[in-house]
C-alpha positions in Angstrom: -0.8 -81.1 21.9 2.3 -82.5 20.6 4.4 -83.1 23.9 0.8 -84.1 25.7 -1.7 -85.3 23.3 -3.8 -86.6 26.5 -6.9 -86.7 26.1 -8.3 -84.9 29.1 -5.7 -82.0 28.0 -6.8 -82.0 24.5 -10.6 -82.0 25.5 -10.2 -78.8 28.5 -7.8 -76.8 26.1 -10.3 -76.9 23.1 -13.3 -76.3 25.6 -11.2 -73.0 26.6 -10.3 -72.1 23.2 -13.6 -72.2 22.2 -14.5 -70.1 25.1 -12.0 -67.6 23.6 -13.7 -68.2 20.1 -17.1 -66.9 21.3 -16.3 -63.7 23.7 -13.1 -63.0 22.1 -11.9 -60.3 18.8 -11.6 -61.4 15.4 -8.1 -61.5 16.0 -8.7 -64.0 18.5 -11.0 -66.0 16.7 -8.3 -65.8 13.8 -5.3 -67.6 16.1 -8.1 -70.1 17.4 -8.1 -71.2 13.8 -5.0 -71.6 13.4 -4.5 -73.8 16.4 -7.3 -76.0 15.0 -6.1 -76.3 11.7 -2.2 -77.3 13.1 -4.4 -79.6 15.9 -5.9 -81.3 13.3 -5.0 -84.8 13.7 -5.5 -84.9 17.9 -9.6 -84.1 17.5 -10.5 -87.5 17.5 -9.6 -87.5 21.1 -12.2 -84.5 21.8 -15.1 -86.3 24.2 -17.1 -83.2 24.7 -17.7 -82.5 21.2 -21.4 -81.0 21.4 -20.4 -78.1 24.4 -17.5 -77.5 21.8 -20.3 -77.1 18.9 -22.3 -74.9 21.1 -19.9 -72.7 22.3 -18.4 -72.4 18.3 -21.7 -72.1 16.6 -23.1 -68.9 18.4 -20.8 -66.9 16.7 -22.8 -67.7 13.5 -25.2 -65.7 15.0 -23.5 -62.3 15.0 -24.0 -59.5 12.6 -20.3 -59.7 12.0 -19.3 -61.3 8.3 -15.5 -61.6 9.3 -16.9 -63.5 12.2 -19.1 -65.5 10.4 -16.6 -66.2 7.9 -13.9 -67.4 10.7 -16.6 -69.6 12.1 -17.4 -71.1 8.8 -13.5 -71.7 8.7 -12.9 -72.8 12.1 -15.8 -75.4 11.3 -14.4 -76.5 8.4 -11.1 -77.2 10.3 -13.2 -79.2 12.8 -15.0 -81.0 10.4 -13.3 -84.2 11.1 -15.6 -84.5 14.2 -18.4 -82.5 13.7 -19.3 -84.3 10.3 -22.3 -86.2 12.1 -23.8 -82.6 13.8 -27.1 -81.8 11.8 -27.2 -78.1 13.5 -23.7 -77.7 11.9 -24.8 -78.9 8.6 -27.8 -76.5 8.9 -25.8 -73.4 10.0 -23.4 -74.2 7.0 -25.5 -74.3 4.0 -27.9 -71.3 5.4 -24.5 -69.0 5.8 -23.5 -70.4 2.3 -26.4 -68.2 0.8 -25.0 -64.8 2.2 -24.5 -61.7 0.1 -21.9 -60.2 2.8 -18.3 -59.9 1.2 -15.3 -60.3 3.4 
């Protein structure tokens, strides 16, 4: 994102990565977080921040805790554009309550 902080770059790569997020290991999701946390000041050129919510959020879903606990990350390093999404709010605050340890 550095060389080409375009936003139609920026927009398709995150769509894919999120892609990666939902089918992929925890492995996976763990190096998806890492490239949102060092992307962190190119999200505001995201346009298709409610398929990128969609794709992220089913995750939250899964009987997985390390999962759940890498969403709840990888949200947090979104935040800066998903601070107006009431479903993340929601999904946030109800995962907050679990008695899973990870």
């Amino acid at each position: 994102f550095e060389k080409y902080p375009f936003p139609v770059l920026i927009n398709t790569a995150l769509l894919k990565l999120a892609e990666v997020f939902r089918q992929g290991s925890n492995f996976l999701k763990l190096c998806v977080l890492r490239v949102c946390q060092e992307s962190e000041r190119h999200l505001d050129k995201m346009t298709s921040v409610d398929e990128l919510v969609r794709r992220i959020i089913t995750v939250m879903n899964s009987n997985d805790p390390v999962a759940r606990a890498l969403t709840l990350r990888t949200l947090g390093a979104l935040a800066g554009i998903l601070h107006d999404k009431k479903q993340v709010h929601h999904k946030v605050r109800s995962s907050l309550d679990s008695q899973d340890s990870v």
